[in-house]
N, C-alpha and C positions, 0 to 999 in steps of 0.2 A: 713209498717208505717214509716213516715217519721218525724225523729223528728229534732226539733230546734238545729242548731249549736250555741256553745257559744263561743264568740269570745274578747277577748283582743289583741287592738292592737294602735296603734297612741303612746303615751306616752310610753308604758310596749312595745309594736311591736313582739308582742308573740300569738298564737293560744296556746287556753285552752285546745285546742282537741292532744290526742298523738298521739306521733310516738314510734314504737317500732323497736330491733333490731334483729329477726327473730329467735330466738330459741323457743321446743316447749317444754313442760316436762308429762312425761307418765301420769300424775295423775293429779286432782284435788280434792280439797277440802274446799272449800269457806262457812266461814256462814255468813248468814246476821240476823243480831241483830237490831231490826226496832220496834221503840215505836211508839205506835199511831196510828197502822196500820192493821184495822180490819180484810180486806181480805184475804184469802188462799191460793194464785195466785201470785208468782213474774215469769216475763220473762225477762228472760237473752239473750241481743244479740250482736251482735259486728257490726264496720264501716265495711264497703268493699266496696272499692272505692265511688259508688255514693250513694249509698244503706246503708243501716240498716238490718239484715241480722238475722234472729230468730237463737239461741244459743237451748237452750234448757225452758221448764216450772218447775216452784221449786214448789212445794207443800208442805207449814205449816205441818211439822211431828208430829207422837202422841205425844211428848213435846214440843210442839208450835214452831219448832225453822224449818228456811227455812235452807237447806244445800243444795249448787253445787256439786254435786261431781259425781266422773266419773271414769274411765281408759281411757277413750281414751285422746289424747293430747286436750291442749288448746295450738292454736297459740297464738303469742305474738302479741298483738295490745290494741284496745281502745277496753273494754266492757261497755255494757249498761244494767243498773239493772232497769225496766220498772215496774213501782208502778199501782195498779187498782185499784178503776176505769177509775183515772180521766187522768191516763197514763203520771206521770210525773216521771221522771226519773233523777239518777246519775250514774256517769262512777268508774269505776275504770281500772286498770293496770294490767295486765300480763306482767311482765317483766324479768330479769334476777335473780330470785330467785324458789324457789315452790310455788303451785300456793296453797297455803295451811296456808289461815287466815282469819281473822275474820271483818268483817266491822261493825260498830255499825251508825246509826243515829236515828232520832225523826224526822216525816213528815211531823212534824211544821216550823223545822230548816232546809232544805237540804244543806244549806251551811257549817253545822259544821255534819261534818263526821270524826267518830275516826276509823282507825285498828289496829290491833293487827297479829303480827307476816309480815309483809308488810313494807319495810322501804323504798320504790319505793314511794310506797300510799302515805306511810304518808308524805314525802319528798317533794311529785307532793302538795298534800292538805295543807302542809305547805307553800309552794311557792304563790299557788292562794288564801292563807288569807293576807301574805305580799302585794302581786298585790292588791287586794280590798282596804287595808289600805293605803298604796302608792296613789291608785287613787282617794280614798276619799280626803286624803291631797290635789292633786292636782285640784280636782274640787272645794274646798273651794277656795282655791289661785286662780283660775281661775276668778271664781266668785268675788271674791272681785275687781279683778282690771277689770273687764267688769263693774262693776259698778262705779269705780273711773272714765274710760274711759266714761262709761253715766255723770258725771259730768262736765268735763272738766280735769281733771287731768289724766296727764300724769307722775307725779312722780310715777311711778310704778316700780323703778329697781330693790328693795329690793325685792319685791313680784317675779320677775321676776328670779332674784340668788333662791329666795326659790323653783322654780319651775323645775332648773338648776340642784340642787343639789338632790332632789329628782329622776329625771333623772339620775343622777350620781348613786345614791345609788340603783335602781334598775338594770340598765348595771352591778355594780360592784355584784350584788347579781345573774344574768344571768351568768356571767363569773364565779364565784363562784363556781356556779352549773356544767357548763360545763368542767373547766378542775379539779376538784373533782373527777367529774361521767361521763366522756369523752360518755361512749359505754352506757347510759343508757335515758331512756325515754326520762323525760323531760330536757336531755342534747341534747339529739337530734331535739326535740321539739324548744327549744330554738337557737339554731344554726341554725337551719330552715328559721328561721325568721330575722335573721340578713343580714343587707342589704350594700353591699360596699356603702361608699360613693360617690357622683357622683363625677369625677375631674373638674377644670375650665376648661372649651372649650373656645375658641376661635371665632370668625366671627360675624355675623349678628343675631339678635334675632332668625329669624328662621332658621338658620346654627344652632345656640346652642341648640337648640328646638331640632332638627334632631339629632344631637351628643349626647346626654342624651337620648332620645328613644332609641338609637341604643345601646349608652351601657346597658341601663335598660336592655333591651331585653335578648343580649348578657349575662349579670353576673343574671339573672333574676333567673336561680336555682346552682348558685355558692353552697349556703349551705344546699342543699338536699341530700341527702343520698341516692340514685338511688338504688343503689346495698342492702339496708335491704330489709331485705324477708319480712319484715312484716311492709313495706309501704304503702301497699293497704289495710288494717287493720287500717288504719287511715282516719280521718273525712275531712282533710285541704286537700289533696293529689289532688284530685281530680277537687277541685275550683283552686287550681293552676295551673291544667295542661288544665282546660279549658277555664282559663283567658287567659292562654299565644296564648292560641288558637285564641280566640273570640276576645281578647282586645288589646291582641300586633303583633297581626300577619293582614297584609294586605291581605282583604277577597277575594284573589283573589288565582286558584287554583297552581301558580309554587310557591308561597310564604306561601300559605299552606303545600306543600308536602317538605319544607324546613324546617318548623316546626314541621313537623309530625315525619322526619328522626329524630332529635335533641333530641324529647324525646322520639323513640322508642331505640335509640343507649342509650340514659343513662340508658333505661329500661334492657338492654337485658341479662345482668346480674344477672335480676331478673325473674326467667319465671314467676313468678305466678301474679306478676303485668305486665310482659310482654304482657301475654297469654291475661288478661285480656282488656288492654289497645288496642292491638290490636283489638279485635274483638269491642271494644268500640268508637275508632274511625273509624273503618273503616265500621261497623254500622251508626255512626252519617252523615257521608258525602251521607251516602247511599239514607238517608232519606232528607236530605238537597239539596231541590229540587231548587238550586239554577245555574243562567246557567254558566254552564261551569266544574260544580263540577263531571262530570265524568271523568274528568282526575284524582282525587285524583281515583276513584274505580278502572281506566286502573294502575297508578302506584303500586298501593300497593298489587291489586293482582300480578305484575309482579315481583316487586323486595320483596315482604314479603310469598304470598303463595304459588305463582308457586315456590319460589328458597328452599320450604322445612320448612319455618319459623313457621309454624301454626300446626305444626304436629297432632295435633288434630282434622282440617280437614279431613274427609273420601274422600274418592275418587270421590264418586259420585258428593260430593258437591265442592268440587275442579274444576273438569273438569267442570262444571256450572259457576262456577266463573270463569276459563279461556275460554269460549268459549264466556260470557259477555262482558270480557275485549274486546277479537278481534272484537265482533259485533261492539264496541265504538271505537277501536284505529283509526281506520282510518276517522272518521268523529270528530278528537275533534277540539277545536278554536284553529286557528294557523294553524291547516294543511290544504294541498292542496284538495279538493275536489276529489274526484274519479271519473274520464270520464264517462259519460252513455251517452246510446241515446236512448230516447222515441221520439213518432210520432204522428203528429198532424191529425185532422180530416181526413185527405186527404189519409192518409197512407205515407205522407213523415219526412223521419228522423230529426228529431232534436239533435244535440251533442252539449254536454255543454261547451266544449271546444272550440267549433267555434263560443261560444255568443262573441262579439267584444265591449262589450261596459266596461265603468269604474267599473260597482257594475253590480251584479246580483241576485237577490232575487229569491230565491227557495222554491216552495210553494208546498208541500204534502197535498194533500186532499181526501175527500172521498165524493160523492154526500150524504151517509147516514149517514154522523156522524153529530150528534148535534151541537158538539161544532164546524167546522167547516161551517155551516152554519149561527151561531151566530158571527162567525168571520169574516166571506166576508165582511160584509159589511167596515169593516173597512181597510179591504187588497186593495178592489176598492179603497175608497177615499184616502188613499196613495198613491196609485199609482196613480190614477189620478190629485193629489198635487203637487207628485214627476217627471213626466215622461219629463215636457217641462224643470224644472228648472235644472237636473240634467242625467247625462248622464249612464244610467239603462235600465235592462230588467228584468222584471220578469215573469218568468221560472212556470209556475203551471205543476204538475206532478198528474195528476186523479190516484187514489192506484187501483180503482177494479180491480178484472181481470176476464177473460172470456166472458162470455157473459153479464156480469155486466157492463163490460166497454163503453157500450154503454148510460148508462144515465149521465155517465159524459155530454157529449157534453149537453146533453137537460137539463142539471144543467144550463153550462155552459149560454146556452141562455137565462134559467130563472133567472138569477140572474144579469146579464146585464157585463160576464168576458171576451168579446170576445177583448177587449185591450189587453190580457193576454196573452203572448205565451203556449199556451195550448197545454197540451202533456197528452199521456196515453201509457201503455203498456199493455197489455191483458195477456200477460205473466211474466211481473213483473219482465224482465231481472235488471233492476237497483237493485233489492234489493240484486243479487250478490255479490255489491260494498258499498250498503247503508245500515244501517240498520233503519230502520222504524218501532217502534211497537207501533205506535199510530198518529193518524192525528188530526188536524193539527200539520205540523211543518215544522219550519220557519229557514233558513241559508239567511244569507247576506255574498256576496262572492265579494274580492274585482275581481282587473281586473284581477289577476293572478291565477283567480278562490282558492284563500286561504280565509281560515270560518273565518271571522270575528268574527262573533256573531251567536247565534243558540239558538233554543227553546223558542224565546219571543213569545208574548201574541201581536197578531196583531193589540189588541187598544195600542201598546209601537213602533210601527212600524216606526212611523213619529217622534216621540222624539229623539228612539235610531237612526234614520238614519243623524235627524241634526246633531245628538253630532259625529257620525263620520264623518260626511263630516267637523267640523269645527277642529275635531283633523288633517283632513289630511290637510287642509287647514295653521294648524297651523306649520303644519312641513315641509310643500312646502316654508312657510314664512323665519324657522330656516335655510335650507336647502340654501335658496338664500343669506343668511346674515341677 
């Protein structure tokens, strides 16, 4: 179950949600003291990483009263006390004390929650009644002068110092907090969230555009805490490490695997967000069928499972995942093609290395695959678009083999591909060098037979092939002056 995150931030520039600093303690003993609340049923869970994560179920004892309690540890992070039926919920702390006290609220109010023996709790629940009143203030002020501003007036300074100063007196109650209680919650919590300021740069609007991005990036987990255990037991963790992914990283796959190292090195410190993170991104790219993203699955099997990193890898699945990499390494974008030779109708050799023209397009097909039959048609009219205005060959490679291999050709005439240098192997030597497990599929190969581009959708054929003829275009232009 996936619940709401609560979030403070613009004015206040703080996550509600904690972070803790990774110790655990043998016991527990929590009661919840809860007016208003018919049910017999509380669950207890905590964050982890993307998730919400079931703790344990409390059951109303024969003196009406819920109790957590346990021997085994409670890690330190965010929990969640999950109310029924209507499954609304409050948090509280595990943090650097016993986990051994008493919560009291009324399920009219969830905002005013009392503890008893918790000075973590009460500290964190003191801070986000000051934030709520701080932000009331400032939405009043706010309001006032958007409506001076609907008038015409612009004397708004005074309102503007009240706005200043409220600001000030939350920072000064943030710092406060943090060097007080340096090593605890919401000291870390709040350092979290504090942001260097950007410096003047220098040059052209977009030069400064650029130089702000890059520092953002750069200082972007300046005041994260990598190394607490009990990191991934927080709710914000996770939307940050998949902003920096998603929103500050160019979605291209050598500029991903630059961001990948960056937050797996400040991870490694930590296995248990390490362990995690890993198997998390390197899941995400798996499924992110986007082209070219198999370079991220060839790097991090090479440099994170093959070098030992993952030890919770078993063998078998190991060696699967190193035998994937190599089907990939040699066909990713950027590298050079691998020499074959397949043979046309006639039974003469075709090598791909003796095609002599500027592009080559290389077409994997199968007379019985659907999706390749829904796709001719658009491979024909590119190439027939493309053949007089630019100087290309494309390469079809029929997959059947044996005595399959024979209705290629009769494909071939019914569907009108004989412009097509058409090839087949009945024995399938190319898949030695290639790997293939599925048709269609498409490489554009410049003259040096290096992969341009691979796995588009043959209605993308004739867009993606302008946009690289007008980048090479554009750098024959740089290249001359």
């Amino acid at each position: 179950m996936r619940l709401k995150n609560i979030q403070l931030k613009s004015l206040f520039s703080v996550f509600i949600f904690l972070v803790v600093s990774g110790q655990s303690f043998s016991q527990h003993n929590i009661k919840f003291n809860i007016n208003h609340y018919d049910n017999d049923t509380l669950l207890v869970g905590y964050y982890y990483g993307d998730r919400q994560l079931s703790k344990d179920t409390v059951i109303r004892n024969d003196k009406g009263k819920f109790v957590f309690e346990g021997k085994d540890t409670l890690d330190k992070g965010v929990y969640i006390l999950l109310l029924k039926p209507n499954y609304q919920y409050v948090q509280f702390l595990i943090d650097d004390e016993p986990a051994e006290f008493e919560m009291k609220f009324d399920t009219s109010d969830l905002s005013d929650i009392q503890f008893k023996g918790s000075k973590y709790n009460k500290e964190f629940y003191s801070y986000l009644d000051f934030l709520t009143e701080q932000r009331t203030k400032a939405d009043k002020i706010r309001g006032e002068i958007k409506a001076m501003e609907a008038n015409g007036r612009l004397d708004n300074e005074v309102l503007n110092l009240q706005l200043t100063a409220i600001d000030k007196e939350v920072k000064e109650r943030q710092h406060k907090i943090v060097d007080e209680n340096p090593h605890s919650v919401l000291a870390m919590l709040i350092r979290a969230n504090f942001e260097n300021p950007l410096p003047d740069f220098e040059g052209t609007e977009e030069e400064v555009q650029m130089k702000r991005y890059l520092y953002y990036k750069e200082h972007y987990f300046d005041h994260i805490d990598f190394k607490n255990q009990a990191l991934i037991r927080t709710p914000f963790i996770n939307d940050r490490i998949q902003y920096y992914l998603d929103k500050l990283t160019v979605q291209i796959a050598d500029s991903l695997i630059i961001s990948i190292d960056t937050i797996m090195n400040r991870l490694e410190p930590n296995p248990e967000a390490y362990r995690f993170y890993l198997s998390e991104i390197f899941n995400k790219y798996i499924k992110l069928k986007h082209v070219g993203m198999d370079a991220i699955y060839v790097y991090m099997v090479d440099h994170y499972y093959a070098q030992g990193k993952a030890p919770w890898v078993d063998e078998v699945n190991l060696n699967k995942m190193k035998t994937n990499a190599n089907n990939f390494r040699d066909i990713l974008i950027g590298k050079t093609m691998p020499n074959f030779t397949t043979f046309d109708e006639k039974g003469d050799s075709v090598t791909l290395n003796k095609i002599n023209t500027d592009y080559t397009i290389l077409l994997f097909w199968s007379p019985t695959c659907p999706h390749c039959k829904k796709s001719m048609p658009d491979v024909i009219k590119f190439y027939e678009d493309f053949k007089a205005k630019t100087d290309l060959t494309l390469m079809s490679i029929c997959t059947p083999n044996g005595d399959k291999e024979k209705e290629c050709w009769e494909f071939i005439k019914e569907k009108g591909m004989e412009n097509f240098l058409n090839t087949s192997d009945p024995y399938q030597r190319y898949r030695r060098k290639i790997y293939i497990p599925s048709t269609p599929k498409i490489f554009i190969l410049d003259k040096d037979k290096k992969i341009l581009i691979k796995d588009i959708p043959a209605e993308e054929l004739e867009r993606i092939m302008d946009e690289i003829i007008k980048a090479k275009d554009e750098e024959m232009k740089l290249e001359k002056g």
